[in-house]
C-alpha positions as CSV (number, residue, x, y, z in Angstrom):
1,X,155.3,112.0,67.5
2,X,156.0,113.2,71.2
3,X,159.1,114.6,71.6
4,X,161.6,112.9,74.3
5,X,164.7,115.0,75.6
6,X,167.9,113.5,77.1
7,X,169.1,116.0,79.3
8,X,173.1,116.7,79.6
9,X,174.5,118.4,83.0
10,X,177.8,120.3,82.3
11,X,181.1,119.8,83.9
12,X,184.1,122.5,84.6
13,X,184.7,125.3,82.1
14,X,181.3,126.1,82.0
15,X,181.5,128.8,84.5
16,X,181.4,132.5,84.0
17,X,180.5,135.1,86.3
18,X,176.4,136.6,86.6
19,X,175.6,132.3,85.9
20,X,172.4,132.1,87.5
21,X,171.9,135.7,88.5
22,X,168.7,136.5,86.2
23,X,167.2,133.2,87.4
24,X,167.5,133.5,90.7
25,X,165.9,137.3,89.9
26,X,162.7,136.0,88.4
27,X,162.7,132.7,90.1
28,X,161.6,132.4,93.3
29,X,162.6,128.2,93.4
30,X,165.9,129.2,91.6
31,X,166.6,131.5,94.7
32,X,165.7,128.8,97.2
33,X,168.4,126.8,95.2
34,X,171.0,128.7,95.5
35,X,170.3,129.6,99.2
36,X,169.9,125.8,100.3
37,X,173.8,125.6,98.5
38,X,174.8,128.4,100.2
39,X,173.7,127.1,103.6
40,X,175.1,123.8,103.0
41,X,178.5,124.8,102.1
42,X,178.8,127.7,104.8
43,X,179.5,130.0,102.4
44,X,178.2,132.9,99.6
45,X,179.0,130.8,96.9
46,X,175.6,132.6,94.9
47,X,177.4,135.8,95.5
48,X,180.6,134.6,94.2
49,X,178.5,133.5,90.8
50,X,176.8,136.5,90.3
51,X,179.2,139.5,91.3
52,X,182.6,137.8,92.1
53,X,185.7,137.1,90.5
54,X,186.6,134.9,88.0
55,X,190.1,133.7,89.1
56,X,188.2,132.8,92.4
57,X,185.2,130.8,90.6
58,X,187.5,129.4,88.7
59,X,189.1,127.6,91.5
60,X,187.8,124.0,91.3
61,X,186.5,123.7,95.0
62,X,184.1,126.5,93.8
63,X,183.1,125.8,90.3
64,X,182.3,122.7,90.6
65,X,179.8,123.3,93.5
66,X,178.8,126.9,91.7
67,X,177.8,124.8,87.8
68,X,176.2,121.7,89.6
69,X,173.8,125.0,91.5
70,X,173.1,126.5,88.4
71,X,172.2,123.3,86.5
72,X,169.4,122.4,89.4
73,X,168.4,125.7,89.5
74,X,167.6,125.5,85.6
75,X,166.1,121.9,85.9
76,X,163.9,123.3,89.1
77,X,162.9,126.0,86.8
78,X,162.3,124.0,83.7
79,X,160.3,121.5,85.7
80,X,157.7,123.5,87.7
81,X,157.4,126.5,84.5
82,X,156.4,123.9,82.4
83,X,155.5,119.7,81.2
84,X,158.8,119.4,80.0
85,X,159.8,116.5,83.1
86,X,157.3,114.5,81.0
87,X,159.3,114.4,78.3
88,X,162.8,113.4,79.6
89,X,164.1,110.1,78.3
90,X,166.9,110.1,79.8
91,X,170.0,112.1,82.1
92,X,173.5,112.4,81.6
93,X,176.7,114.2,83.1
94,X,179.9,115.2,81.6
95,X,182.3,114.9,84.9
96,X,181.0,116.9,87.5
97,X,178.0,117.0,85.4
98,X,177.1,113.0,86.6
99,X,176.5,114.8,90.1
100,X,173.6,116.5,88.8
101,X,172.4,115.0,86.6
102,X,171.9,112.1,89.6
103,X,170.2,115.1,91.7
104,X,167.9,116.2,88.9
105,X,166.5,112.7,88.3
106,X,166.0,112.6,92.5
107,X,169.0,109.4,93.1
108,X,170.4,112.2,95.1
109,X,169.2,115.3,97.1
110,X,170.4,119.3,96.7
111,X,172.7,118.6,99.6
112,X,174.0,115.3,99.7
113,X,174.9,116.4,96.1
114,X,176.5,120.0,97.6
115,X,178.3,117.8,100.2
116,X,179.8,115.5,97.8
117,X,180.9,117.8,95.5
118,X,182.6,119.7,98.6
119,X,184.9,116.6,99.1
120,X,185.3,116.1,95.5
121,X,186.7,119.3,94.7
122,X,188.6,119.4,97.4
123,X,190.0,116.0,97.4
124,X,191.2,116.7,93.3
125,X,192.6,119.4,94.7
126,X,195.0,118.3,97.0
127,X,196.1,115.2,94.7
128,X,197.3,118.2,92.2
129,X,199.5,119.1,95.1
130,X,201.1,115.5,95.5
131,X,202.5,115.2,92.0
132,X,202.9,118.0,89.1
133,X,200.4,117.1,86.4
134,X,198.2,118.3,83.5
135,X,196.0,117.9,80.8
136,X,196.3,118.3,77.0
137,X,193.6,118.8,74.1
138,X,194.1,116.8,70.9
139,X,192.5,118.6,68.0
140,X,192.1,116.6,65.0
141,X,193.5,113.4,67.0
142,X,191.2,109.9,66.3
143,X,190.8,107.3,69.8
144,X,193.8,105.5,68.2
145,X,196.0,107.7,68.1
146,X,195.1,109.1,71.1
147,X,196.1,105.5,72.6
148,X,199.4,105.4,70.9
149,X,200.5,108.6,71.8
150,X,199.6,107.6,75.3
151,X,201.9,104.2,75.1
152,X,204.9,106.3,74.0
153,X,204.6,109.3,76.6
154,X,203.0,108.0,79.3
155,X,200.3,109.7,79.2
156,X,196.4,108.3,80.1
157,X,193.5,109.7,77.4
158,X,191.4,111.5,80.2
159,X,188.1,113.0,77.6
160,X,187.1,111.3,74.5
161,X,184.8,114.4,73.9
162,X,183.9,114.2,70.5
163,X,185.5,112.9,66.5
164,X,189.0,115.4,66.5
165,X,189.0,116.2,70.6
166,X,190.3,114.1,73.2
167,X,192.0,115.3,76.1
168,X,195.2,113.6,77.7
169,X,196.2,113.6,81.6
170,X,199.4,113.1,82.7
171,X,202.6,114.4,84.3
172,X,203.9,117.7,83.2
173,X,207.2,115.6,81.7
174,X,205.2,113.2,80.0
175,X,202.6,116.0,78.6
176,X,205.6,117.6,77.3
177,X,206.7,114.4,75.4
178,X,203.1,114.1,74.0
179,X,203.3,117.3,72.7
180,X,206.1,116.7,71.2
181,X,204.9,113.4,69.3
182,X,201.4,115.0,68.8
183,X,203.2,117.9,66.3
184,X,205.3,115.3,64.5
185,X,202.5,112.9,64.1
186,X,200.5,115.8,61.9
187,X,197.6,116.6,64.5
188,X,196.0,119.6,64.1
189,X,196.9,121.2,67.3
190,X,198.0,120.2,70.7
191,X,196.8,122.5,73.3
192,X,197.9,122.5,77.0
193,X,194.9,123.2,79.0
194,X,194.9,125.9,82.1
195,X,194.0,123.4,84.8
196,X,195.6,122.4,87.6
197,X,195.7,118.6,87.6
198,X,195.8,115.0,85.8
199,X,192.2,114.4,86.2
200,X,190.2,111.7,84.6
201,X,193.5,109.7,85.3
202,X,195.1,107.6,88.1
203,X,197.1,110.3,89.0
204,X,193.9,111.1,91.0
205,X,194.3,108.3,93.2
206,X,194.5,109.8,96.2
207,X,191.3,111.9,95.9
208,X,189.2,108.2,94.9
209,X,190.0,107.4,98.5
210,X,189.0,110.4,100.5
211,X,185.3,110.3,98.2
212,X,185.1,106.7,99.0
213,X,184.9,108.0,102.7
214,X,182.3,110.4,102.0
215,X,180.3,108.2,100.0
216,X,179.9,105.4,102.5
217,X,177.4,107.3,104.3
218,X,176.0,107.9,101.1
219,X,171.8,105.8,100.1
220,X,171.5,106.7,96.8
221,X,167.8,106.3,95.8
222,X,165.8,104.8,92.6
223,X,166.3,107.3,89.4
224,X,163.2,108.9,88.1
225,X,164.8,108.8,84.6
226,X,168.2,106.4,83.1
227,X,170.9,108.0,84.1
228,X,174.1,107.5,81.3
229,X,177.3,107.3,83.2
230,X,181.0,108.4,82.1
231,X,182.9,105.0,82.9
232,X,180.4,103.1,81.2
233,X,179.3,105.2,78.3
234,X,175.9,103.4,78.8
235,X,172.9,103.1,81.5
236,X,173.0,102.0,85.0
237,X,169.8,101.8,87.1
238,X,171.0,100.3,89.9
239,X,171.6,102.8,93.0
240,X,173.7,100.4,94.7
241,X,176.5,101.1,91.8
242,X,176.2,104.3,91.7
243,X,178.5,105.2,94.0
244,X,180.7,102.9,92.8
245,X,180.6,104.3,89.1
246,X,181.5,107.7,91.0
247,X,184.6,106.9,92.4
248,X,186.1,105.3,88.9
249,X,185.4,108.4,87.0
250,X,187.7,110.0,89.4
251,X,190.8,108.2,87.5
252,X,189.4,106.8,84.6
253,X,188.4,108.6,81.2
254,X,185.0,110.3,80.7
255,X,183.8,108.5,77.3
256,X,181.6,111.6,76.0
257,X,181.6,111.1,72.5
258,X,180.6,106.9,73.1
259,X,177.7,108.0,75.7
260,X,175.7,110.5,73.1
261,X,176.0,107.4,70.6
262,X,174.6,104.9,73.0
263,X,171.9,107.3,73.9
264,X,169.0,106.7,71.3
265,X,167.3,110.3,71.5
266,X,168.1,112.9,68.7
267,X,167.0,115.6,70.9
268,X,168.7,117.5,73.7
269,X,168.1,120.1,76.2
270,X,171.9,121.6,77.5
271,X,171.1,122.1,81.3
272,X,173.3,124.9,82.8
273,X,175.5,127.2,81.8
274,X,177.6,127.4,78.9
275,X,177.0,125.7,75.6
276,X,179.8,123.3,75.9
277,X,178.3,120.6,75.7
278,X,176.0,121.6,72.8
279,X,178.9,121.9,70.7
280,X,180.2,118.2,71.3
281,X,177.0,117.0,70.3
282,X,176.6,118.6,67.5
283,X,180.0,117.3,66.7
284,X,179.6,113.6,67.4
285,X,175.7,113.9,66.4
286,X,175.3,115.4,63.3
287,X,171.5,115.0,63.0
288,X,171.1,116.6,66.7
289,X,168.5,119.2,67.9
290,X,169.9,120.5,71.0
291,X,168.6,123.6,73.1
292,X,171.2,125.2,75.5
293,X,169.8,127.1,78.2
294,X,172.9,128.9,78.8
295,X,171.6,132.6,79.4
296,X,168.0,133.8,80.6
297,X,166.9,134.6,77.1
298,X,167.1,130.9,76.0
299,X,165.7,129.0,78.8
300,X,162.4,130.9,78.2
301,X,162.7,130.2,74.4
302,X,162.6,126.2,75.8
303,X,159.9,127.0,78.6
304,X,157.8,129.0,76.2
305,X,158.2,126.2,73.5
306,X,157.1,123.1,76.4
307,X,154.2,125.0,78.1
């Protein structure tokens, strides 16, 4: 039986620094990737990935630009070095992630995709300077309690990543309170997370507006492959939505561990750095093959193996 893939684009936290810098050495269309970003943006972000700082890549108006590069870079590679585009069932994005996985099945181009992201990040951004908010992991936490932790802080459940992980958004004050209730309700552990705003939550508001802008100018075209989307947790084919589906995830809750359920493939290819996402699906999808392509020495494992 032919094996079909469904292909998973990573969001933030999948960043480190040399992502990208051995495929854009052997790679001549992996170069021409990160260049066309480059150009678009106005700036070295390729240098930034591959000798810079972390702090700096870190920032959200460069790592989300810098993982959506390296993920098309990887598909570009994947794609032309061998048959595996025949094979793809189906795309999917966790967060920033959605971007390319829209690029990579051609509903969106390298640089409307680089543009977008630009207005993203730096829309999230400024809503973390209007009100002082947060995010906080749940380990060992089920949806349900999730939700009732949520009605007595005031909280909003911003990642339903997997059985045992969700991730909460919410004002410093009310994170604190969750905290608080998560410890005497017996979770595992509850984590503060090192970011810099309520995402996934309508405490991000502000920055749905200033993508709406930015979108408006925005012709998405037909998807070469289904594309799985965060607010739905399911398929949408229908460019004209797309945008729309876009600007809810901004404030709504990514529903990870629902979307790798509804997706009927047992096999996965991980496309970018990091193997984030290869853990989560090994944790909602026990029975799951998955290939990360996460360093240099793994994506030719996968090329070798589809050639």
């Amino acid at each position: 039986m032919n094996t079909k893939y469904a292909f998973l684009f990573p969001g933030q936290g999948s960043q480190f620094i040399g992502m990208g810098k051995e495929l854009a050495q052997n790679f001549p269309i992996a170069k021409q990737t990160f260049e066309e970003v480059d150009d678009t943006l106005n700036q070295k972000l390729s240098s930034l990935m591959f000798d810079g700082d972390i702090e700096t890549l870190t920032q959200t108006q460069n790592a989300q630009p810098a993982i959506m590069a390296v993920s098309i870079a990887t598909w570009r590679v994947l794609i032309t070095e061998s048959n595996i585009k025949e094979k793809v069932a189906c795309v999917a994005g966790h967060s920033l992630g959605e971007y390319s996985a829209l690029c990579a099945s051609g509903a969106l181009t390298l640089k409307q995709t680089s543009q977008l992201l630009k207005v993203r990040a730096e829309a999230m951004h400024q809503a973390t300077q209007q009100n002082s908010g947060g995010m906080l992991a749940l380990i060992g936490a089920d949806i349900n309690q999730a939700c009732e932790l949520c009605q007595k802080s005031g909280c909003y459940v911003a990642n339903d990543n997997c059985p045992g992980q969700i991730v909460l958004s919410g004002l410093l004050s009310n994170l604190t309170s969750a905290k608080i209730l998560g410890e005497q309700m017996g979770l595992k552990r509850v984590i503060p997370l090192a970011v810099s705003g309520a995402f996934h939550s309508p405490l991000m508001q502000s920055a749905e507006e200033k993508l709406h802008q930015a979108l408006k100018d925005i012709q998405f075209q037909k998807p070469e492959f289904p594309i799985y989307f965060n607010v739905l947790a399911d398929k949408q084919d229908n460019p004209e939505q797309f945008g729309d589906l876009l600007l809810k995830q901004l404030t709504r809750p990514v529903r990870w561990c629902e979307t790798i359920n509804n997706i009927l493939e047992n096999d996965f290819v991980e496309c970018g750095p990091g193997k984030v996402l290869s853990g989560l699906v090994k944790r909602i999808k026990s029975s799951a093959n998955i290939q990360d392509t996460a360093n240099f020495e793994s994506l030719k494992k996968l090329l070798q193996t589809e050639q």
